[in-house]
RODO-2510 file (C-alpha; in nm, 4 decimals, decimal comma):
residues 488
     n   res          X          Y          Z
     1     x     5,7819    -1,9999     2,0822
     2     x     5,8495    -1,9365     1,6979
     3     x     6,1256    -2,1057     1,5758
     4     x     6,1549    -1,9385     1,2817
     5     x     6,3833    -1,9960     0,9171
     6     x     6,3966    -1,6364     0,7260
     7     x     6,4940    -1,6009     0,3667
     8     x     6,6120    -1,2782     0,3301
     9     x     6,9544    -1,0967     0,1857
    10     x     7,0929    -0,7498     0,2574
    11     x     7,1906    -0,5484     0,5369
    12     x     6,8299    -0,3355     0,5272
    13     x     6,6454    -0,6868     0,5821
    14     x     6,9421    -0,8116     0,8391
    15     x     6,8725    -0,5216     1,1054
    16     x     6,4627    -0,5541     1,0060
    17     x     6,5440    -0,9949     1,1665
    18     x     6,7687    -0,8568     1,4388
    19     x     6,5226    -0,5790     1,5449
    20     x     6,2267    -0,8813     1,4970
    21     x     6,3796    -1,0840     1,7443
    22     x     6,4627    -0,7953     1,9957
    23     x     6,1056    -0,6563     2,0260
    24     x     5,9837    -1,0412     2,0421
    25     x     6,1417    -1,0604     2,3556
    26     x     6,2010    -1,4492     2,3348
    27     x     5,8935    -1,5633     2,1472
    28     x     6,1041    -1,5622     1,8746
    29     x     6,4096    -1,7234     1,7855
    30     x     6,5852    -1,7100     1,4447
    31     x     6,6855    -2,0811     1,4066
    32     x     6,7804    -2,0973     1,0583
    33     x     6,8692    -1,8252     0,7952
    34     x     6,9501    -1,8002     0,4332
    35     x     7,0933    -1,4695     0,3761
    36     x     7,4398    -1,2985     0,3151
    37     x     7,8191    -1,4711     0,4767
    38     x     7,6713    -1,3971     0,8091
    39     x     7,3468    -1,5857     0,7709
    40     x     7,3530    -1,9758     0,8498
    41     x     7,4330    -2,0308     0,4658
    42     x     7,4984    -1,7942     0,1979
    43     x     7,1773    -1,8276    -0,0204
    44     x     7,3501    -1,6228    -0,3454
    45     x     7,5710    -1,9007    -0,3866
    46     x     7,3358    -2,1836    -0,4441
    47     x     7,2030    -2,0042    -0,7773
    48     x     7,5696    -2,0546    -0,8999
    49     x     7,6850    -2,3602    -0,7189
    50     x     7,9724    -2,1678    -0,5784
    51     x     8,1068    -2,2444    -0,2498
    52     x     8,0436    -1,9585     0,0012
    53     x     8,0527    -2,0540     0,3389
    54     x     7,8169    -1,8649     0,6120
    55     x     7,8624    -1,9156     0,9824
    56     x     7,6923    -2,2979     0,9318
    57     x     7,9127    -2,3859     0,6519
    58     x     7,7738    -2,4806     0,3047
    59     x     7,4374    -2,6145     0,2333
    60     x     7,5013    -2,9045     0,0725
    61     x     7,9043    -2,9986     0,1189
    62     x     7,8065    -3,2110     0,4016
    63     x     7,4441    -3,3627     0,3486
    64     x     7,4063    -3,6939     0,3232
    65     x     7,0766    -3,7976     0,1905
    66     x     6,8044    -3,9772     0,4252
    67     x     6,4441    -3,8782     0,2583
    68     x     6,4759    -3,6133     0,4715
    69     x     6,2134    -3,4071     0,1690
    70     x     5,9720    -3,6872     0,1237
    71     x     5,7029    -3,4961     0,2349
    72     x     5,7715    -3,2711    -0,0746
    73     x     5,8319    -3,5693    -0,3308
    74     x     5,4749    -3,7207    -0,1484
    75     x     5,2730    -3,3692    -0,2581
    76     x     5,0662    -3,4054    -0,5508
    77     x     5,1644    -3,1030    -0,7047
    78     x     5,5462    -3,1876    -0,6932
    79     x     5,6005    -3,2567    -1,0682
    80     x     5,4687    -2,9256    -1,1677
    81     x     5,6715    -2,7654    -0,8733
    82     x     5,9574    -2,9455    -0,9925
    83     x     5,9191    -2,7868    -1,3084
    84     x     5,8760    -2,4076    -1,1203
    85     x     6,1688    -2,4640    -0,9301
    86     x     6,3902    -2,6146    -1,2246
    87     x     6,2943    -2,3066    -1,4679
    88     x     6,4008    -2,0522    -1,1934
    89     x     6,7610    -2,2131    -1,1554
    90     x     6,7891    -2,1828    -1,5532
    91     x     6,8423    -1,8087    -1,5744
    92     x     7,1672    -1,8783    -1,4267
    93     x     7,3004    -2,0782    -1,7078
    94     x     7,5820    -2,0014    -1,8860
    95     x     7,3598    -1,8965    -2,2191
    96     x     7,2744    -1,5822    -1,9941
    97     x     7,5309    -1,5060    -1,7425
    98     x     7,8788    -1,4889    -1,7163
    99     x     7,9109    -1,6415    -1,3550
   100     x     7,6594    -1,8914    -1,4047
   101     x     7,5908    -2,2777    -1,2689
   102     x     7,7796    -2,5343    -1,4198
   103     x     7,3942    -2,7168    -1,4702
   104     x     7,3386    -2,8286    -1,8454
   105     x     7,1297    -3,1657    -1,8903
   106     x     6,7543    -3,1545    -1,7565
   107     x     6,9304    -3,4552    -1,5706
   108     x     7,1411    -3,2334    -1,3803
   109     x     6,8231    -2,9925    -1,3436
   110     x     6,6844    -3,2448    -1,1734
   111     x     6,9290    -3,4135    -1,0093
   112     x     7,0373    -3,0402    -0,8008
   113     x     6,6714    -3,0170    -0,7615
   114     x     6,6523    -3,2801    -0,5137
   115     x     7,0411    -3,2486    -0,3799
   116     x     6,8922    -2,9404    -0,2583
   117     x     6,5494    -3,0100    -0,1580
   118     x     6,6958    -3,2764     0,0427
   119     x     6,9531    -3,0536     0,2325
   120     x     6,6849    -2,7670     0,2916
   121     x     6,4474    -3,0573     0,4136
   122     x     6,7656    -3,1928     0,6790
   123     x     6,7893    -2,8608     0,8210
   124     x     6,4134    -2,7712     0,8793
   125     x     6,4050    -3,1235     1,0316
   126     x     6,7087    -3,1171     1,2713
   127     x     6,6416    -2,7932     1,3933
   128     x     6,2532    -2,8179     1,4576
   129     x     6,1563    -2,5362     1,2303
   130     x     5,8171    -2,4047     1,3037
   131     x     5,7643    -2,0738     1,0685
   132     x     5,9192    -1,9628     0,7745
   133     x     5,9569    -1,6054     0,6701
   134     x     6,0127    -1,4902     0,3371
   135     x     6,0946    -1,1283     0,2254
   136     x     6,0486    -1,1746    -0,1065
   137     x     5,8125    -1,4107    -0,3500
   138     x     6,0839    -1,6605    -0,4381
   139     x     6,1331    -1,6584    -0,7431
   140     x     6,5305    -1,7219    -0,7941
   141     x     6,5484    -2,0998    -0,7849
   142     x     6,6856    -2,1964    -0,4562
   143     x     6,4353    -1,9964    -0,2900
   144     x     6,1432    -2,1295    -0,4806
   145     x     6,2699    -2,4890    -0,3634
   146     x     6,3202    -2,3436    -0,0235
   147     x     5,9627    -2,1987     0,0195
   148     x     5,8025    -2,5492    -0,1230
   149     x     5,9550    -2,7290     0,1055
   150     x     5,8732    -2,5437     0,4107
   151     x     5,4848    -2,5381     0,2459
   152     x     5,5249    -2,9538     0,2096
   153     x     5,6788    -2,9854     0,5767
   154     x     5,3780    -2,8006     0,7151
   155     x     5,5439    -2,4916     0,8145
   156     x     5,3248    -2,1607     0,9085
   157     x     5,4177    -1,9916     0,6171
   158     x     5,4849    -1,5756     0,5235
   159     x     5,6001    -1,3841     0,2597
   160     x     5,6540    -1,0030     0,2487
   161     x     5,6925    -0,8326    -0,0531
   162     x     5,7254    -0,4181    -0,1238
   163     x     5,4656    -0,2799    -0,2888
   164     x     5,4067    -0,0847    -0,5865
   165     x     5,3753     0,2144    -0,3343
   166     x     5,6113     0,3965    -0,1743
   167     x     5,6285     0,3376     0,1738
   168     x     5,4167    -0,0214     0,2422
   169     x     5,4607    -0,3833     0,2323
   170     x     5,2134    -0,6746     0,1390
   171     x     5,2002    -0,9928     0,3090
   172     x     5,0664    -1,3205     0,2381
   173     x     5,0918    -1,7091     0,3743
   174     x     5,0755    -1,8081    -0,0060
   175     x     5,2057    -1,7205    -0,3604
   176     x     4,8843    -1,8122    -0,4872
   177     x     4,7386    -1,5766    -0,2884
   178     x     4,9098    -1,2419    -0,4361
   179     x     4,6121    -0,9836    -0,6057
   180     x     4,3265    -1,1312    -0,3783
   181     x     4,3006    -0,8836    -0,0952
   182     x     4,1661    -1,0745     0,2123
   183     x     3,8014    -0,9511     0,3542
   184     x     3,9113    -0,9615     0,7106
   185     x     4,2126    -0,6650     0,6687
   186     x     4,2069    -0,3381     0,7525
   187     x     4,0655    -0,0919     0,4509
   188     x     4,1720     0,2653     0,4243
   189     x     4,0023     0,6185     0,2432
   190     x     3,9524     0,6445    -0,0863
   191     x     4,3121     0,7572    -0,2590
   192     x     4,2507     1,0289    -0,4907
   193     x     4,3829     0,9326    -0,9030
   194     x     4,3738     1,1656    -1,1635
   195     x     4,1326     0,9557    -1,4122
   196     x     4,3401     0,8995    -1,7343
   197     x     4,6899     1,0050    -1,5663
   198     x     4,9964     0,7213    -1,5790
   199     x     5,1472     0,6124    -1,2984
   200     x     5,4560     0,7075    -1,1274
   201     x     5,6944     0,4038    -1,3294
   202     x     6,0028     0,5413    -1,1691
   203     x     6,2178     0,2545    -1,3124
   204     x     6,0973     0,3149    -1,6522
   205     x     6,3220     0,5648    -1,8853
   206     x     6,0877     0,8121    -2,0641
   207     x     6,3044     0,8266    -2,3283
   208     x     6,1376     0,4318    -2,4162
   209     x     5,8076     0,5981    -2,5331
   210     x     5,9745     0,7993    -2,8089
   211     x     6,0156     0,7813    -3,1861
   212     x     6,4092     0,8938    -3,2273
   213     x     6,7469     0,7938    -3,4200
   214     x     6,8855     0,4515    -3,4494
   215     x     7,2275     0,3183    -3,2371
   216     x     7,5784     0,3034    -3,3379
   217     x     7,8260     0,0811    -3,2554
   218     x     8,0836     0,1340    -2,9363
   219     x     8,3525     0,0121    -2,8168
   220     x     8,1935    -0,1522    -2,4626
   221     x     7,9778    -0,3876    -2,7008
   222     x     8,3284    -0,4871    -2,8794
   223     x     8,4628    -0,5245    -2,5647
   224     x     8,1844    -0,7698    -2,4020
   225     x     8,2007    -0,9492    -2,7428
   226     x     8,5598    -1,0157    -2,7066
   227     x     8,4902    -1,0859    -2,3378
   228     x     8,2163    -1,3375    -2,4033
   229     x     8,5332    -1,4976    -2,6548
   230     x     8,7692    -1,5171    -2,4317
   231     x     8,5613    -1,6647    -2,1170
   232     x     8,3009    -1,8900    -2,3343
   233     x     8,4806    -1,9508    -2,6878
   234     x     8,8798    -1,9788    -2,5815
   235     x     8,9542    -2,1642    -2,8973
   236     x     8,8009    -1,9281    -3,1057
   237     x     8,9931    -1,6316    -2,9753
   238     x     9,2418    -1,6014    -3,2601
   239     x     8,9946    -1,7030    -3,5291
   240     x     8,9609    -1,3490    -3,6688
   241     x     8,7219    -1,4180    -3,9318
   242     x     8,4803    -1,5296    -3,6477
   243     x     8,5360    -1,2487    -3,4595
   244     x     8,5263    -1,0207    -3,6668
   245     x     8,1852    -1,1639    -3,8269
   246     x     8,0639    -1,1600    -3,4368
   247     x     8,1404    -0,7440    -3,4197
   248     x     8,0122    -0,6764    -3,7956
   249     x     7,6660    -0,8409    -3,6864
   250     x     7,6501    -0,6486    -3,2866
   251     x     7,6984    -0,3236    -3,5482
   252     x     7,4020    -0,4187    -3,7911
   253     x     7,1821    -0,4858    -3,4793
   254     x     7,2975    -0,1370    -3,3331
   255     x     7,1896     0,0325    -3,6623
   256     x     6,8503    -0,1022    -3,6463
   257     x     6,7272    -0,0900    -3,3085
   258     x     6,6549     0,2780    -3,1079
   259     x     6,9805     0,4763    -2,9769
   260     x     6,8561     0,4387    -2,6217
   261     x     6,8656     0,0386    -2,6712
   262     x     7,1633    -0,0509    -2,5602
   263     x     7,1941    -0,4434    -2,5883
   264     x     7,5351    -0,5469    -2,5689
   265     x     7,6323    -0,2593    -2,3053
   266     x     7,6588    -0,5212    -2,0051
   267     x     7,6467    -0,8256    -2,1454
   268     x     7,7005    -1,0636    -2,4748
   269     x     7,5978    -1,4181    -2,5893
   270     x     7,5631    -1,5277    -2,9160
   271     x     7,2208    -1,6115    -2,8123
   272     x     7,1787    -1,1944    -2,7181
   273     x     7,2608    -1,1754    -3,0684
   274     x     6,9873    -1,4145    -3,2293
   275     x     6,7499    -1,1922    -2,9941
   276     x     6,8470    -0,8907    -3,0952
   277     x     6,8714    -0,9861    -3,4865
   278     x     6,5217    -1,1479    -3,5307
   279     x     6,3533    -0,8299    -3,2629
   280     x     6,5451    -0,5877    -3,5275
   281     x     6,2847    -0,7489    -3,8272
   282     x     6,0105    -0,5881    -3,6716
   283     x     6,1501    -0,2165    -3,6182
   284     x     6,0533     0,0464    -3,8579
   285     x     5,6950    -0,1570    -3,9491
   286     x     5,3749     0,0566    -3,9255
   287     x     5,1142     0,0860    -3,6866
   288     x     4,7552     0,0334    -3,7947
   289     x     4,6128     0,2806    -3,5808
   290     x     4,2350     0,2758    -3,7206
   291     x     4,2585    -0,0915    -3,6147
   292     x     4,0855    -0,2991    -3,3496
   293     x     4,3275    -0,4404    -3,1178
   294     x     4,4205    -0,5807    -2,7944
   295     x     4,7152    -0,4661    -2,6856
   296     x     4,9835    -0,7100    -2,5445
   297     x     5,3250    -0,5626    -2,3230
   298     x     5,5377    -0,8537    -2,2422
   299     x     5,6750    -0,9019    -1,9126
   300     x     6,0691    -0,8331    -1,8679
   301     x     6,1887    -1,2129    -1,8238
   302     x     6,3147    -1,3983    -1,5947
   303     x     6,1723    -1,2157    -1,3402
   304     x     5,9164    -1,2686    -1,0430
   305     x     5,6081    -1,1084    -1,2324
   306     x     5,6192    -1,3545    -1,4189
   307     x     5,8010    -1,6726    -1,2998
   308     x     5,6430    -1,6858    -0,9759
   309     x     5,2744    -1,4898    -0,9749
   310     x     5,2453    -1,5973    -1,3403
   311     x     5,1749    -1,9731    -1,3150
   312     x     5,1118    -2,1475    -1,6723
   313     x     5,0903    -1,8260    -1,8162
   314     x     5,4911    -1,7885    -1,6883
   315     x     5,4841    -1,8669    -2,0891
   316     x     5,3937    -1,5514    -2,2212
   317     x     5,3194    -1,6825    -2,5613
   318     x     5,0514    -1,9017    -2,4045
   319     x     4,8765    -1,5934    -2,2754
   320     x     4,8910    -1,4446    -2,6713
   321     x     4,7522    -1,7917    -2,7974
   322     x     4,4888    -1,7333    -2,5436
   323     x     4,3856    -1,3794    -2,6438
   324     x     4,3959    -1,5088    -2,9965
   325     x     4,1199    -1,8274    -2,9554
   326     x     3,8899    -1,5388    -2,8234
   327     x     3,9962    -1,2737    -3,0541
   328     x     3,6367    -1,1499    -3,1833
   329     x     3,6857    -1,1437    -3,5838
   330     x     3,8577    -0,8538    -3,7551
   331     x     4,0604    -0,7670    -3,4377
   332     x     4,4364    -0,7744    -3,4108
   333     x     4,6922    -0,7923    -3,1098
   334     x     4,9655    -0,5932    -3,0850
   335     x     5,3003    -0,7101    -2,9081
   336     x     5,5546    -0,4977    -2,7962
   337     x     5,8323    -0,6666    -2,5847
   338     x     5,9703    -0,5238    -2,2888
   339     x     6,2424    -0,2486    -2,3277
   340     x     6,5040    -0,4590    -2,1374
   341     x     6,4132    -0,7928    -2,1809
   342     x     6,6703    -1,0059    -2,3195
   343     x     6,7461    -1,3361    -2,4879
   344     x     6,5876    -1,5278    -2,1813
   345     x     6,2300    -1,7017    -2,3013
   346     x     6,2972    -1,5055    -2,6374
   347     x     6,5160    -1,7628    -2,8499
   348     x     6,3952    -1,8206    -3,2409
   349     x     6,1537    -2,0621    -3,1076
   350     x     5,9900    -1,7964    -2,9961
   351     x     5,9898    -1,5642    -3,2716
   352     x     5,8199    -1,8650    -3,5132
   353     x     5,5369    -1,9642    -3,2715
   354     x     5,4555    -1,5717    -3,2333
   355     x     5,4504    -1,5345    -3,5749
   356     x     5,2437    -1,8168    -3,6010
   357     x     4,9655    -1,6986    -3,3695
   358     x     4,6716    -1,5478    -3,5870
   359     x     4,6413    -1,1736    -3,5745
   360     x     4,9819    -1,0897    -3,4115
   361     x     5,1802    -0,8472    -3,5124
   362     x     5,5046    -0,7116    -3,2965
   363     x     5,5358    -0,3164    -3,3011
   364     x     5,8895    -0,1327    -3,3066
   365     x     6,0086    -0,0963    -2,9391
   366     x     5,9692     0,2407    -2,9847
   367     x     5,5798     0,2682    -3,0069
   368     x     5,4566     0,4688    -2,7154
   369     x     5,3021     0,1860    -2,4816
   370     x     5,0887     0,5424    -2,3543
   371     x     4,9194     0,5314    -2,6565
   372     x     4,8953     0,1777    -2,7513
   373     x     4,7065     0,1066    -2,4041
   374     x     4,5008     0,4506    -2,4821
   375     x     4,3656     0,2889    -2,8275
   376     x     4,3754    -0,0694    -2,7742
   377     x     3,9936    -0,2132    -2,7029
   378     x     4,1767    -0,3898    -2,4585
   379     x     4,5103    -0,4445    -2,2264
   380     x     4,6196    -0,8467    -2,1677
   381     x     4,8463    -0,8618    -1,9412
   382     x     4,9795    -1,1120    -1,6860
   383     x     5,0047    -0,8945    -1,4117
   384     x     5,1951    -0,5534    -1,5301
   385     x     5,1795    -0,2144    -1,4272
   386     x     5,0095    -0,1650    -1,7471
   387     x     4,6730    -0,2962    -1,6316
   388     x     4,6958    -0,0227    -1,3284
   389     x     4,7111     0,2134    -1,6484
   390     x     4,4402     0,0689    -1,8174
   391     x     4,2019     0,1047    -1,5363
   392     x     4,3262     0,4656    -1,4116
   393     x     4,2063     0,5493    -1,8047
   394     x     3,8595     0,3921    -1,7224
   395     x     3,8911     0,0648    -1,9495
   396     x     3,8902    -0,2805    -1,8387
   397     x     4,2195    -0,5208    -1,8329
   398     x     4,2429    -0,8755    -1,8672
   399     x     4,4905    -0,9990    -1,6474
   400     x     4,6171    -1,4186    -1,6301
   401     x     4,8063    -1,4003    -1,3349
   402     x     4,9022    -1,2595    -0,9414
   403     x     4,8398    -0,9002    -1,0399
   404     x     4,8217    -0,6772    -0,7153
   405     x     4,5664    -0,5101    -0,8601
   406     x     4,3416    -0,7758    -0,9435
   407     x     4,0202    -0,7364    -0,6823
   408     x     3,9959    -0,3562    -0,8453
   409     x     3,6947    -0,2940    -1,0573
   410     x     3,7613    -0,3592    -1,4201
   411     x     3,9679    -0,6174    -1,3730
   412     x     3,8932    -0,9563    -1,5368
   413     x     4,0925    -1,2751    -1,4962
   414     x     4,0940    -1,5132    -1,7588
   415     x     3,8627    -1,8423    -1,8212
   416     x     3,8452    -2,0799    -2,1190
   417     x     3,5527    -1,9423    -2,3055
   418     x     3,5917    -1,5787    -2,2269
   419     x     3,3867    -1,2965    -2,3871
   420     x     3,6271    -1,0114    -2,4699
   421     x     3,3956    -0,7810    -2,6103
   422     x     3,2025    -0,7826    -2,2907
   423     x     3,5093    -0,7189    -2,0958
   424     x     3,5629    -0,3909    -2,3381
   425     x     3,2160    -0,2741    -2,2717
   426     x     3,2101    -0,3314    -1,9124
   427     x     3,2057     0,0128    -1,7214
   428     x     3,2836     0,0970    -1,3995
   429     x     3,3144     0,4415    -1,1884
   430     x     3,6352     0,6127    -1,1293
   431     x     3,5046     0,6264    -0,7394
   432     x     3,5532     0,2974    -0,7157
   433     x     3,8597     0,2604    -0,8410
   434     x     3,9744     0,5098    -0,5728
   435     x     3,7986     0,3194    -0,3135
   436     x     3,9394    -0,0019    -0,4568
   437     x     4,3035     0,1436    -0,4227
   438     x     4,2464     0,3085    -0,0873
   439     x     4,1084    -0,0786     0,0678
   440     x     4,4424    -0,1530    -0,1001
   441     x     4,6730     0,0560     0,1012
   442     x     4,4567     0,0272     0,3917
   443     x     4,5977    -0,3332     0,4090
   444     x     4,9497    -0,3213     0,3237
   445     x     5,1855    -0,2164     0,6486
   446     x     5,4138     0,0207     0,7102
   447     x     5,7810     0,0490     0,5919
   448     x     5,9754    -0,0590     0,3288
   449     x     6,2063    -0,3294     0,2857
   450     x     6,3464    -0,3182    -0,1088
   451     x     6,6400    -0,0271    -0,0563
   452     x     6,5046     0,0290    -0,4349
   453     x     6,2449     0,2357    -0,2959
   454     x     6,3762     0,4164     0,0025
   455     x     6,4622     0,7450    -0,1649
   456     x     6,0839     0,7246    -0,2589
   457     x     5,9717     0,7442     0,0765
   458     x     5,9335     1,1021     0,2595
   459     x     6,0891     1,1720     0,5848
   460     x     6,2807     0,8516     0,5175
   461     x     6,5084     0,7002     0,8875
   462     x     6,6507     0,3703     0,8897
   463     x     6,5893     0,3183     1,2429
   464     x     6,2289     0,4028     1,2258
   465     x     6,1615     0,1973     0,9568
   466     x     6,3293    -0,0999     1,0950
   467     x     6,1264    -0,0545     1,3670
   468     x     5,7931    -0,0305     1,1570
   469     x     5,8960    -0,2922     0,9573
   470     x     5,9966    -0,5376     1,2476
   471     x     5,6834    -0,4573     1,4511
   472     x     5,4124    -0,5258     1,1663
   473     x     5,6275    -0,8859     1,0578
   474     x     5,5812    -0,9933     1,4530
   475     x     5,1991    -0,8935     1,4543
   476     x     5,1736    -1,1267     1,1326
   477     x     5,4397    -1,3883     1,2306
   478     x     5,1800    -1,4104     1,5912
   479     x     4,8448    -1,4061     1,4011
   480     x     4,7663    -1,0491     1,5749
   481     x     4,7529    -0,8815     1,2027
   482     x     4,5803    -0,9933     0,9240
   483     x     4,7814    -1,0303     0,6110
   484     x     4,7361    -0,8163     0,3058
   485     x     4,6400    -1,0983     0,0819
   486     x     4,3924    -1,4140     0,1209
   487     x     4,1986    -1,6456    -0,0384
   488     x     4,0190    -1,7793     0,2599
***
């Protein structure tokens, strides 16, 4: 029997469990879950050390500790996991987020790191956890903690994650393993792709790729500033002069950046300010189009793409520094950062080491990324969508982390020493990029579990999906399907 610890929130991804154990029919049983109030323990709340009970209580009210996780402190990657797990729980802080952890030292970083570890470890132990089931890549903090213990307790191991598709989920045992699709799955037909066409980016606003008028100032900024006062600078709340300095410098930033950017619209932080005021130097600067260049879109951050499949190159400045060492003379790279990223991984720091790389330049935000990727020599990328539309135009992409897409032809991961004027002369036929894709889908399963993507579907019915969804996780969870993605 399976006794199995699921990590998964929602009421799409609670009927998927219930409908997993029904059709098991005893071979499995759900002995520990991390979900919403009516899991074991409410898994929201441990990104923002509130107390939430679920039907076991909170996760670490009652822990004592007894080295319950000492097979995780024992691993020999545990300082650099340490480090994964601690940089997840920071986009929680109170620099980004108005509920936020009350975490500030790298002390305390550390010191929740292994309160928690600990009390994930007591559970797994006490009730004789044999699989764990993920339906996401972890990649919020607690989750990421959650999955490395389970990995250095020994646990059979799976993660499910929706794919760029429609309709279809990938699977894995292994983060590492995301973008390498495994020889012994199912492959599918060729899927047709209109060579030089841009994919379906459904979350992306069209209005992002356009040249247009510059923002004014609202009141919903004003009133998030004066929010932001109240909740994070009390004592400042009367100082006028401060405030009023605060509102005169969101309107200057408004003026500069495009209408559609909207950067104080949910939230404000003087350190969405400093963001915002040094990424407002670079609007209105030309575009050398005559240029060689390789073009660089940055990753939306914190987010999995990047956190999680991105390893070292989570630092997306590292990947630019990288470029630049084997940056063939004459070249530039252009940098455009991502249309909603915000002050997270983007403080002045930042701004001075980019500036510092040889060759950079950062283009307006509204520089059509259609066109950059169309006459760039190359795309870098960690492991974004605009790779896919790289190779759909018929040039190669360098990618430095999990990309989906990465066993595609015309894809080249990164190595010290790389030649990146062979990569931009590399060809490869269209056919096989359509063969590539259709292997792809041929592998994923059926169903969808991100409700993101469930008005995508056709002939969408929550009880059929569940179904789908349910039966393909028990084939995996029992060995009887092979998972989308392997290295063995």
């Amino acid at each position: 029997m399976i006794n199995l610890l699921v990590e998964g929130r929602g009421e799409l991804r609670k009927s998927i469990l219930d409908e997993l154990v029904r059709i098991s029919q005893g071979r499995i049983q759900l002995g520990l879950h991390f979900g919403d109030k009516d899991a074991d323990f409410h898994s929201a709340c441990l990104s923002r050390m509130e107390v939430r009970l679920g039907k076991s209580g909170h996760l670490i009210r009652d822990h004592l500790s007894k080295g319950a996780n000492i097979p995780l402190l024992s691993s020999p990657e545990f300082h650099k996991m340490m480090e994964i797990g601690i940089e997840q729980f920071h986009r929680n802080s109170a620099s980004y987020r108005y509920r936020s952890h009350n975490l500030t030292s790298i002390q305390d970083y550390l010191d929740y790191y292994h309160i928690l570890s600990e009390a994930y470890a007591q559970e797994i132990e006490s009730r004789g956890i044999t699989h764990a089931l993920f339906m996401n890549v972890p990649h919020l903090g607690p989750d990421m903690v959650l999955y490395q213990v389970a990995k250095a307790m020994g646990l059979k191991t799976l993660i499910v994650s929706q794919t760029f598709f429609a309709d279809s989920f990938f699977s894995m045992n292994s983060i590492e393993d995301f973008g390498h699709l495994n020889p012994a799955a199912p492959t599918g037909p060729p899927v047709p792709i209109e060579k030089g066409s841009a994919p379906d980016l459904f979350y992306m606003n069209a209005d992002w790729q356009k040249e247009g008028g510059r923002g004014q100032l609202s009141w919903r900024p004003i009133m998030r500033c004066l929010e932001f006062v109240l909740r994070k600078r009390p004592t400042k709340a009367l100082n006028f002069p401060y405030v009023l300095r605060l509102i005169g410098r969101i309107g200057q930033v408004y003026q500069n950046l495009p209408k559609w950017r909207d950067p104080f619209g949910k939230f404000f932080h003087e350190n969405e300010l400093a963001y915002f005021e040094h990424l407002a130097q670079f609007e209105g600067k030309d575009v050398d189009w005559e240029a060689k260049f390789v073009y660089v879109p940055l990753h939306n951050q914190p987010e999995m793409s990047t956190q999680s499949l991105g390893g070292l190159f989570r630092d997306q400045l590292l990947m630019i520094e990288a470029v630049a060492r084997a940056l063939p003379e004459g070249w530039k790279i252009y940098v455009k950062d991502n249309p909603r990223q915000g002050a997270y991984a983007r403080g002045p720091m930042f701004f001075h080491r980019l500036t510092r790389i040889k060759g950079v330049q950062l283009v307006p935000l509204d520089t059509s990324t259609y066109e950059l990727s169309s006459r760039a020599q190359l795309t870098a990328t960690v492991c974004g969508t605009a790779g896919w539309e790289s190779i759909r135009k018929g040039k190669s992409v360098l990618v430095f982390g999990g990309a989906w897409y990465k066993s595609f032809p015309g894809v080249f991961q990164w190595h010290n020493g790389i030649d990146l004027e062979a990569i931009v002369n590399h060809q490869f036929e269209h056919s096989d990029l359509e063969s590539a894709a259709g292997a792809l889908q041929g592998a994923c399963h059926p169903g969808i579990i991100e409700l993101l993507y469930k008005t995508r579907a056709k002939n969408y019915s929550d009880s059929e999906n569940i179904k789908s969804v349910a039966v393909a996780v028990l084939g995996l969870l029992e060995n009887k399907i092979p998972v989308t993605f392997s290295r063995i």
